[in-house]
N, C-alpha and C positions, 0 to 999 in steps of 0.2 A: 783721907780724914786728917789725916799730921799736916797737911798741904792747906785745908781749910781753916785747924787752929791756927799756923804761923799766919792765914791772909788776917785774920780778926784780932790778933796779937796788934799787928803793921796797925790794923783800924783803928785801933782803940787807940793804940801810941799816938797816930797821928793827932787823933781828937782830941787826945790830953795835952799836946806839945801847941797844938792849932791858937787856942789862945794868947800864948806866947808871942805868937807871929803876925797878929792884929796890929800892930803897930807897923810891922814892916813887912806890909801885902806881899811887895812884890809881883811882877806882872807875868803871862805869856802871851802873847799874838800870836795867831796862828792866820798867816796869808794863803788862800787856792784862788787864785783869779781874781774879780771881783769879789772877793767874799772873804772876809774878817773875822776872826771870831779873838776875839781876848776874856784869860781869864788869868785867877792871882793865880798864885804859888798852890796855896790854902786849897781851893775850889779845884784846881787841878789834880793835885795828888789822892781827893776824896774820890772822883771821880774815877782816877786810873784805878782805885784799889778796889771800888765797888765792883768795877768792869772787871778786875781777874777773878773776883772773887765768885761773880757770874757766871764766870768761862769754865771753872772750876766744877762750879754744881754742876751746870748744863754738861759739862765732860761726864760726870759721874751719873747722870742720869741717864745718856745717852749710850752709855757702856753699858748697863745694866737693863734697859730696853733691848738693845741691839742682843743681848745672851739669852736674855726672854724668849727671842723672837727664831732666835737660831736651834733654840732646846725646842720649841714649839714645832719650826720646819722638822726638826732630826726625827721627831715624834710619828709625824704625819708620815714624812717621806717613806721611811724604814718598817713602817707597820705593819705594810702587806710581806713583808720579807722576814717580818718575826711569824707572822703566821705560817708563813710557807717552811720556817723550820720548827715551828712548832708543832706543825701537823708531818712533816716530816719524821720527828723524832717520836711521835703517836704511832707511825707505821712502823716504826722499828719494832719498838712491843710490841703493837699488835704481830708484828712477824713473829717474833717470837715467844707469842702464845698459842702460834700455830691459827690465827684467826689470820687466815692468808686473805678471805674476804675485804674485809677491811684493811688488809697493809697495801691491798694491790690498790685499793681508789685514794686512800692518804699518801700512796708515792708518786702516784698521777695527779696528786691535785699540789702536789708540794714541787715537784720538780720544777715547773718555773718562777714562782715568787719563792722559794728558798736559794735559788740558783746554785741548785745542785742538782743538775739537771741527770746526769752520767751516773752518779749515783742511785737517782729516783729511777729513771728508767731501769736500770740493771734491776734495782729489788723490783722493782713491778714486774719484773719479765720473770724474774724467781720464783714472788708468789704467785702468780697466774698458772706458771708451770707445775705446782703442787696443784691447782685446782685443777689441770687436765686440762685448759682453756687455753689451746695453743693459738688459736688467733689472737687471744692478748696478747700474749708473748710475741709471735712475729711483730705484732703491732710496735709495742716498746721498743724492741730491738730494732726496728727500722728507724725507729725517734731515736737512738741510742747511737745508729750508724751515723744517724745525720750530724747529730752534734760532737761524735768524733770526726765528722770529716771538718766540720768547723775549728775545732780544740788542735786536732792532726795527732793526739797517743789521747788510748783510753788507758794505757795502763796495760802491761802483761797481765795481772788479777783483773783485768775486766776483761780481756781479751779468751780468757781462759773458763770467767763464769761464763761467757756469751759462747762458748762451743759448748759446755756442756748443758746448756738450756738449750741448744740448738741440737743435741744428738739426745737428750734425752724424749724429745717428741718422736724418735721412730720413725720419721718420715724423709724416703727421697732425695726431696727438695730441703731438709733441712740441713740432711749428712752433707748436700753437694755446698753448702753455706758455711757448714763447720770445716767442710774440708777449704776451702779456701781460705776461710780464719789460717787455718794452722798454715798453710803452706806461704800464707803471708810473713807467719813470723816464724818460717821452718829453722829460721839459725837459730831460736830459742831453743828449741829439742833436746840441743846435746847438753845446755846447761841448768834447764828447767826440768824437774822429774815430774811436776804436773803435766807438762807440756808436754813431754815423754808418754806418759801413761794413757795421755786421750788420743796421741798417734796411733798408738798400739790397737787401743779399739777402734777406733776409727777403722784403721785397717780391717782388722777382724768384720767389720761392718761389711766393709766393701770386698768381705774376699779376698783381699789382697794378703794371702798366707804367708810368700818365704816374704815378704817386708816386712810384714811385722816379727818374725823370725830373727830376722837382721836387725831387727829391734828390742829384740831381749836377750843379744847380747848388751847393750847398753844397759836395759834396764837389771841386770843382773848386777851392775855396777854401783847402783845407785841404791844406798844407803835406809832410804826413806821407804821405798817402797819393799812392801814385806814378801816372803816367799810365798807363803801361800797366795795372792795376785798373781804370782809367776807362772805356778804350777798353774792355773785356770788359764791365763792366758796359753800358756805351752799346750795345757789339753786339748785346748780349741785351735790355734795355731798349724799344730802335727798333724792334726786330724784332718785340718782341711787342705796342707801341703799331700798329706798320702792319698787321700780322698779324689784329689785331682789329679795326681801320677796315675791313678788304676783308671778312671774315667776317660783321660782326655787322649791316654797313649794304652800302653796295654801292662802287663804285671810286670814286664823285666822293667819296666818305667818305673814302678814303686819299689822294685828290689833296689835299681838303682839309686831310689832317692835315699833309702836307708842306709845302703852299703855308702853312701857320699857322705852322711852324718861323721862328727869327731865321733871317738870312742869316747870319752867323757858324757856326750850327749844322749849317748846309744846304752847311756847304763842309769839313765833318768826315768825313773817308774813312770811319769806322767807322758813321755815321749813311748815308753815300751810299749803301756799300754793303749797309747794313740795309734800306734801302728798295728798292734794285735787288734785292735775292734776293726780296723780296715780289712786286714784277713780275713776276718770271721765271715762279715758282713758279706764278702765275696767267695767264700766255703775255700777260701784257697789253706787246708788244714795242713799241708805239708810241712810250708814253712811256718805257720804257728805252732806247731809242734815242736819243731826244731829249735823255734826261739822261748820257747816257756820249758821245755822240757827240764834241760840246765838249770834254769832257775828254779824250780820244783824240787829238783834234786839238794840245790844248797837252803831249801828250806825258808824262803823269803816272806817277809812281815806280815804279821795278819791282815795290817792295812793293805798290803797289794793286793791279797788273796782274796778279802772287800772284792776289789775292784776286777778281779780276775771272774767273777761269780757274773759278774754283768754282764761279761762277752756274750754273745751269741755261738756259744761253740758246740755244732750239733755231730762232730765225731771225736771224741776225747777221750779214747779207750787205753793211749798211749798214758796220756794225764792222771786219767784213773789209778792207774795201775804203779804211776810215783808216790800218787796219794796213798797208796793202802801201803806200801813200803814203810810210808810215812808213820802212819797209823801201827806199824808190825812195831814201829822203835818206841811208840810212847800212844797205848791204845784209849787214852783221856785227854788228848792233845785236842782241843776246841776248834781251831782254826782248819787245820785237816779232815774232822770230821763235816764240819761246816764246808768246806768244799770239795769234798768227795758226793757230798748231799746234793751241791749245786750241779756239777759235772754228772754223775748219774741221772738227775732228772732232764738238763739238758740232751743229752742222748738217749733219754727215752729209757732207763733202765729205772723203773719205778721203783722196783723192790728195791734195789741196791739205795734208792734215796731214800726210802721212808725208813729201813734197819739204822743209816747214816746219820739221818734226823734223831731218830728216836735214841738213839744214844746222846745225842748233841744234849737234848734235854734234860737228861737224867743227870750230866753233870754238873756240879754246883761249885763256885767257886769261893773261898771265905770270906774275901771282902766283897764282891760284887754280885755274889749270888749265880743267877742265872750265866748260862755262858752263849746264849743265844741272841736274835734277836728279833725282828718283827720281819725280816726276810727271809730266815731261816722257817718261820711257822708260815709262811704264804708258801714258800715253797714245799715245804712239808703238804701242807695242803691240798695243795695242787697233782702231787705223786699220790695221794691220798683218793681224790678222785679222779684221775687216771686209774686206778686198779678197783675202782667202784665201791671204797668207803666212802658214801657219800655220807654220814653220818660223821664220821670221822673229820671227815673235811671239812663240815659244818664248825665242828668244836675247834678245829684251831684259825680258821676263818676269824670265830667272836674272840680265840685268844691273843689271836695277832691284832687286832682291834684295838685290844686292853692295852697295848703297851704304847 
């Protein structure tokens, strides 16, 4: 604009000073071959200052056309790629409103004009997998593989939702998929505790007991992961290491695998008790007596005692007989009665469980009332009708119900 007033300044000047110079024209010739052209001084200089003055506009017009035209192209071009993240970012809420319906067809219809394609896919293989509709999901995730083998890294966080979309469908063919994820990127393991954790089941999946064993000692290590995961993992772990000692070779096989444990490990309720339901399960009472009896003796947490009531222990006369010791030191002791109750009906001593029970319930405790629970009244129950109060067995049948 400042370029336009100075050219009309020049114009005007000239036109005012032009008169002046009527007297003394002045010429210019201008020769190209045959061809002449003359003009004054005067005519010439009006001429050149029209012509920038031209070049001028026509610049300024031609700039502001040309931005027209480039905002216009950017408009058109990019439009189907505003959509594609715009219906994108529709499946993200819809994910999380839990309308997995609709996040699964907005992240398939977004993943290629959003061009985020790695993304789209993974939540579409997500939400599908909440709907149960595992052929979507393989589906995606074959579209997911493709365009990682394109890319060459999905990312450790996509490599890790893509095993556990892949092992939470239960199938096979899926585990044998997840397991190659992982063994792809097995030198992750020691530094990833997500990566860690879906080893571990993974394992567990395939049976693969002392590995995954040898896998929590690491995850013992690792911070993030809490104990109670550990203890589930070890439950299942031990159980399926002693499980296969008795099965696959013969009993010194599993005493072996026990007596091979650290001491540290061999004083873990969730290993002790992994190894005593193997016992049970195979009547070998000798040495389940041996190894509970001690601990009976030093009077161990009601929590274990929970978990002791679950064995299958159908000769326990040894057990019994620590319990009522028990019971002689402190005869409103809840947790002893409670499993003297269990132990009795287990071996078939009906009377000794329903006396057991029946006192379990008559104590009361100040802050929490009751000292029983809804195992203690089935099992009640059940000694109940073994000795043919069926009447009896009815009423805590409806009271174990209630709770």
């Amino acid at each position: 604009m400042i370029r336009i007033i100075i050219a009309l300044l020049i114009f005007f000047s000239v036109m005012a000073v032009s008169p002046l110079l009527i007297d003394e024209k002045g010429y210019i010739l201008i020769a190209m071959g045959n061809t002449t052209i003359e003009l004054t001084v005067l005519s010439a200089s009006i001429m050149l200052t029209l012509l920038f003055i031209a070049l001028v506009i026509s610049l300024k017009l031609l700039r502001g056309g040309v931005n027209i035209s480039f905002g216009t192209w950017n408009k058109l071009a990019f439009a189907g790629q505003r959509r594609g993240i715009a219906n994108f970012n529709k499946g993200l809420a819809a994910y999380m409103l839990e309308d997995y319906s609709q996040a699964e067809a907005l992240f398939a219809k977004s993943a290629i004009p959003s061009k985020r394609k790695q993304s789209a896919y993974l939540l579409a293989a997500s939400a599908s997998a909440k709907l149960n509709l595992n052929s979507n999901t393989n589906h995606y995730l074959e579209l997911l593989e493709q365009e990682t083998l394109k890319l060459k890294d999905l990312g450790l966080e996509g490599v890790i939702v893509n095993i556990k979309l892949l092992m939470n469908q239960k199938k096979p063919e899926a585990d044998t998929k997840a397991r190659a994820l992982i063994d792809e990127n097995h030198k992750q393991i020691g530094h990833d505790a997500r990566l860690l954790a879906l080893e571990i089941d993974l394992c567990l999946v395939e049976k693969r007991f002392n590995k995954a064993i040898q896998y929590l000692v690491w995850a013992r290590k690792e911070k993030t992961i809490t104990e109670e995961r550990i203890q589930a993992w070890e439950r299942i772990a031990y159980y399926g290491s002693f499980n296969e000692s008795i099965n696959d070779k013969n009993n010194e096989a599993l005493q072996h695998n026990w007596q091979s444990l650290g001491r540290k490990i061999k004083q873990r309720d969730t290993v002790i008790l992994a190894y005593c339901q193997v016992l049970a399960e195979n009547d070998l009472h000798e040495p389940l007596n041996k190894l509970l009896s001690p601990l009976f003796k030093k009077s161990p947490s009601t929590e274990f005692l929970k978990q002791v009531r679950n064995l299958p222990i159908k000769r326990a006369d040894e057990l019994i007989a620590i319990a009522q010791q028990q019971l002689h030191k402190n005869i409103h002791s809840a947790k002893w009665l409670s499993c003297l109750g269990h132990l009795a009906l287990k071996s078939q001593q009906y009377s000794m469980a329903e006396k057991a029970f029946g006192s379990l319930i008559k104590l009361e405790d100040k802050d929490t009332g009751r000292q029983y629970d809804r195992q203690d009244l089935q099992a009640l129950a059940q000694a109940h009708s073994k000795e043919k109060q069926y009447q009896a067995a009815d009423a805590m049948w409806s009271k174990a119900h209630t709770l």
